[in-house]
N, C-alpha and C positions, 0 to 999 in steps of 0.2 A: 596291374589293375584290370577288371574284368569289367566294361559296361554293358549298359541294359538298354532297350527300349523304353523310353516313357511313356507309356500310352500313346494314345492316337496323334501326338503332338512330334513324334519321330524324332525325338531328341535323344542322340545319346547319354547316359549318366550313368557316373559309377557306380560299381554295386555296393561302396560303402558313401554315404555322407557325413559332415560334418557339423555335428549339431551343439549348438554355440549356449547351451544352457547349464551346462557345469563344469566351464572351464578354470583351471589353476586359479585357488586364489592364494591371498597372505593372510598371516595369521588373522588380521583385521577380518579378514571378511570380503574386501575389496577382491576385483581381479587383477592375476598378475601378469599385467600387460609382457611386459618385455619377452615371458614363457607363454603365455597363450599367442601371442603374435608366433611364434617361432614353431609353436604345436602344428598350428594351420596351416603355415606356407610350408611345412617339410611335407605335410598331407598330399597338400594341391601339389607341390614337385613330386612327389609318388604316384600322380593319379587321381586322384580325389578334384573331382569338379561338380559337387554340389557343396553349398554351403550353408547351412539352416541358423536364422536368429529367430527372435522375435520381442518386442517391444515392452512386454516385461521382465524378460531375463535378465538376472543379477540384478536388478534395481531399476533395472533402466538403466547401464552399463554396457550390455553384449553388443547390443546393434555400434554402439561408440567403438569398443573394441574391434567387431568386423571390420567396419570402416577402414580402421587402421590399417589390420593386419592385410586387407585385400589393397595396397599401397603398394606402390614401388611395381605395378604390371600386375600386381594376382588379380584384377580386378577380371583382365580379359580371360583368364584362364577360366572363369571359376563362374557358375550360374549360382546366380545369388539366391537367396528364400527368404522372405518376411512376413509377417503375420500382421493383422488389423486386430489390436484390444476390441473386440464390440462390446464387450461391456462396459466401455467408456465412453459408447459412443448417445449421447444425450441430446441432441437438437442435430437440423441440417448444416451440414459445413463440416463435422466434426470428420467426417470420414474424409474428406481432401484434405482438414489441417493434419491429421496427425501424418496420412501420409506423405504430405512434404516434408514432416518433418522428420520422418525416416529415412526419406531422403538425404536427407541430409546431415543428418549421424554418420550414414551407411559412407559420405561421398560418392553419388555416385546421381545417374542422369533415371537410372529405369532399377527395379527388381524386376526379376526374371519368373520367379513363383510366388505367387504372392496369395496367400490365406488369409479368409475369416476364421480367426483361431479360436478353439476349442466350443465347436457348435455343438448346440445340445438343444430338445425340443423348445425349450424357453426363449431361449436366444435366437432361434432361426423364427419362430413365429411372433417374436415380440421386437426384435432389432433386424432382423435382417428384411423381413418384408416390411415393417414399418418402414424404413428407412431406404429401401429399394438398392439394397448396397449391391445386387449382382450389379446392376443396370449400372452404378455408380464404380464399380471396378471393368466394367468392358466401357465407361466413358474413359478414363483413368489409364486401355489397354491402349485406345484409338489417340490415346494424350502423348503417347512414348512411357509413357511411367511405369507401366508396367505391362508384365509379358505375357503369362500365363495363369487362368483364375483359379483357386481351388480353396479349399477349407479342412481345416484338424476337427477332429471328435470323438466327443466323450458325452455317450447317451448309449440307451438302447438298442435294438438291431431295426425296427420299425422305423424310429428315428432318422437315423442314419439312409433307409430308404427313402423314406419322403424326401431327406433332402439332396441324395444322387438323383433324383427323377423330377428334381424342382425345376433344371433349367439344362437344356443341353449345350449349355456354357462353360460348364465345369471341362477343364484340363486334366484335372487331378485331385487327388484327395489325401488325407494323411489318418491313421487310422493308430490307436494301441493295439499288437500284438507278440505270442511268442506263444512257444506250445505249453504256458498253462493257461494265456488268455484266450482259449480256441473258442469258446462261446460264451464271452465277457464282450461287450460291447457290443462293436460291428461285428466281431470273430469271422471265422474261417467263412462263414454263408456270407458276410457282407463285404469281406475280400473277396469275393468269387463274382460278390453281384455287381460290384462296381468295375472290376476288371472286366466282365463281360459288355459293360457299355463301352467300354474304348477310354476309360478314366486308369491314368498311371497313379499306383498305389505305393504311399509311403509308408514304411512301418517306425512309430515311434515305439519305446518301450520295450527293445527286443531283449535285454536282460531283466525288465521289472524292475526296472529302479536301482538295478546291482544286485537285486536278489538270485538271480540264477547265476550271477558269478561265483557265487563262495555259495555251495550245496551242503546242504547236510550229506553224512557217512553215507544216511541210508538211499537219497533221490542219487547220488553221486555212483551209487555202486552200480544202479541198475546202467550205465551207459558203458561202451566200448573203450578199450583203454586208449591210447593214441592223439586225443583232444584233451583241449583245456575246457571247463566248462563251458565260458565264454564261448570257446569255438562251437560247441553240439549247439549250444542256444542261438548265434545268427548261422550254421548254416543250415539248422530248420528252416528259415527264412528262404534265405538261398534258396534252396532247394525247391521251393514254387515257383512258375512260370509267372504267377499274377502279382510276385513282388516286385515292382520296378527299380525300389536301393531301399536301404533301410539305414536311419540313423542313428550316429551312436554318439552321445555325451563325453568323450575323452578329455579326461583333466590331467593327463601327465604322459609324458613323452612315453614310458613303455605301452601304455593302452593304443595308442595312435600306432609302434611298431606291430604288436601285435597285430590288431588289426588290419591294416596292411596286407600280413604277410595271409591272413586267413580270408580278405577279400579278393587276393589274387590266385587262390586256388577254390574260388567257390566256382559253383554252375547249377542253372537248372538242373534237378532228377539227379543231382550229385549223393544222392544219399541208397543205403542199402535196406532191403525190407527189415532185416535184422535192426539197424538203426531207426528203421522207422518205428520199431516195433519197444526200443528203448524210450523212448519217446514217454510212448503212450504210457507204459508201466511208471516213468519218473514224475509223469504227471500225474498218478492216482496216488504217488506218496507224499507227491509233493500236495497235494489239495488236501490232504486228509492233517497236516502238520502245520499248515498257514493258517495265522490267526488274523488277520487282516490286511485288505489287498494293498498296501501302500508303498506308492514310485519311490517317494522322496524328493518328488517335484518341490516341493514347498510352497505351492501357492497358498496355501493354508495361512504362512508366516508375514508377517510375527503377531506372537498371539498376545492378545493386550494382559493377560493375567501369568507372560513369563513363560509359558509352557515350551520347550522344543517337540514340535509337536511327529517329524519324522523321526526322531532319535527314540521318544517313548513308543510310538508304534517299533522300529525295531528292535527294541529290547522285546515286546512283546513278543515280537516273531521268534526271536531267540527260546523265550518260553513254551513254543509251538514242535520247534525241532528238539530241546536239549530239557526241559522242563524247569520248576522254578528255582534250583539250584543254578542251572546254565545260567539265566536269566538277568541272576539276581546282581551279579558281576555291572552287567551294562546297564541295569535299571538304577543303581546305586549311585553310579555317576553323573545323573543327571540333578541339575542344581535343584530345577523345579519338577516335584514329581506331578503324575494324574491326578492325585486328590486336589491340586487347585485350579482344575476345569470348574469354572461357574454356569456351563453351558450356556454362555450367549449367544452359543449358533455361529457368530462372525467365520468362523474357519469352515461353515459345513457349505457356503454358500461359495466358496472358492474352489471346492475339493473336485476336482472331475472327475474322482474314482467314484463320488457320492457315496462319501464314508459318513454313517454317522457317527462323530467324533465324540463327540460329548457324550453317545452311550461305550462307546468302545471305552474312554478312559476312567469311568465308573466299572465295567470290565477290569481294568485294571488294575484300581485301588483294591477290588474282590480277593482278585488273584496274587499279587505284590505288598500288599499292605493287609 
């Protein structure tokens, strides 16, 4: 395993993390404990000492699961990450009850990194200064509860500045990116601006959701033979001085191997002009064939009129790279299609990519039906 500096907080952390949002499940749906426990701790024995949850993953499952699986001593090995829902957060108190109550899923006395998750201009000027939550996480730091302040995001690049420049409190931050989101949110200028203040940068989203895992012919031809996709797409990452680790969603024992073997041969400026220059080319084909930017986060779900709503957005993509023959395959399968979008908005208000969902699956009845 290869660590990093975390920002001005001089901690070392691997250069892969562990992020606890789509791990193993059973057919149900549920997680499967027994293999996601087992995912984790072969991680942390390889090296791997960050560990990312957050308070709605799986249901309100994953932090239960962390818990667990940081049992039996992983607890000391491993610097924990948790996240504050602020969008639950409704009167004073709410921000110390839930965090005990993280607490205490997680088992444990303190988190180590601890986030206001997924800030966007709405939310930092309507909940976070309403409710004075920095001041309320550096009471929370002097409590033993927690270690380090920071926050995830999905806004703007403006955005994103006002709130790095809000408080010189921030540890850290966590940020979507990969070489097609270079000037999609924070992008490339808002990793540069925040690493330049002494804040360690996390990268969520470094494959898109699994989209730069499985390329079309054509984005897949322009790169160097020798890698797996996977690999070209985090050690982009790598390859910058101002990425502090980046996390990666592993739901089954070969991704966590992989990974592994590809976080222990990265490094800063690891990459060659020629590679760099693949890059740039794979991401003019790839933008020109994407029909809509979606992780597969799922915060979207469930949608009260039946719809799976990252599965119809991927069949969609499908019809971007392979047209509507390719398409028509994975569009078929779905029990519910896009024509029973009633646009009640409920999924647009969740989405952090701020997709408009409701016009995209009228898009789609278009094209499909």
């Amino acid at each position: 395993m290869q660590y990093r500096t975390f920002g001005k907080t001089g901690v070392k952390v691997s250069a892969l993390g562990f992020g606890c949002m789509r791990l193993p499940v059973l057919e149900d749906g549920s997680i499967h404990e027994e293999e996601a426990v087992s995912i984790i701790r072969h991680a942390i024995d390889e090296g791997v000492n960050y560990v990312d949850t957050a308070y709605p993953y799986h249901g309100g499952k994953s932090e239960l699961l962390v818990g667990k699986a940081l049992g039996d001593g992983y607890r000391e090995k491993t610097y924990l990450a948790d996240k504050c829902p602020v969008w639950q957060l409704k009167e004073e108190g709410d921000f110390e009850k839930i965090l005990d109550e993280q607490l205490e899923k997680l088992r444990t006395d303190h988190i180590d990194f601890y986030l206001l998750h997924a800030l966007n201009r709405d939310r930092f000027e309507n909940v976070v200064k309403k409710f004075r939550l920095v001041d309320k996480m550096k009471a929370a730091r002097e409590a033993g509860k927690i270690r380090y302040l920071g926050f995830s995001f999905h806004d703007g690049l403006d955005a994103f500045k006002d709130i790095v420049d809000y408080t010189e409190d921030w540890d850290f931050c966590q940020i979507q990116y990969n070489y097609i989101n270079l000037n999609y949110q924070a992008g490339t200028e808002g990793l540069c601006y925040a690493a330049d203040k002494g804040l360690a940068v996390i990268i969520m989203e470094p494959l898109l959701g699994g989209r730069l895992a499985n390329l079309s012919d054509h984005v897949a031809a322009k790169f160097p033979e020798g890698k797996t996709a996977v690999e070209h797409a985090l050690d982009f990452l790598w390859d910058k001085q101002q990425v502090s680790l980046l996390l990666s969603g592993m739901s089954d024992r070969k991704q966590v191997e992989d990974n592994l073997v590809y976080a222990g041969r990265s490094s800063v400026a690891m990459l060659s002009d020629q590679e760099k220059e693949a890059y740039r080319e794979a991401k003019e084909i790839y933008d020109k064939m994407s029909m809509v930017d979606c992780t597969a986060c799922a915060y979207c779900m469930p949608c009260p009129f039946g719809l799976n709503i990252p599965e119809t957005f991927k069949a969609y993509n499908v019809f971007g790279l392979k047209g509507k023959t390719g398409a028509r395959e994975a569009y078929d399968k779905l029990e519910v299609k896009a024509d029973m979008c009633r646009s009640c908005h409920h999924c647009e208000k969740e989405c952090p990519q701020n997709i408009k969902i409701s016009q995209v699956m009228k898009d789609i009845v278009k094209i499909m039906e």
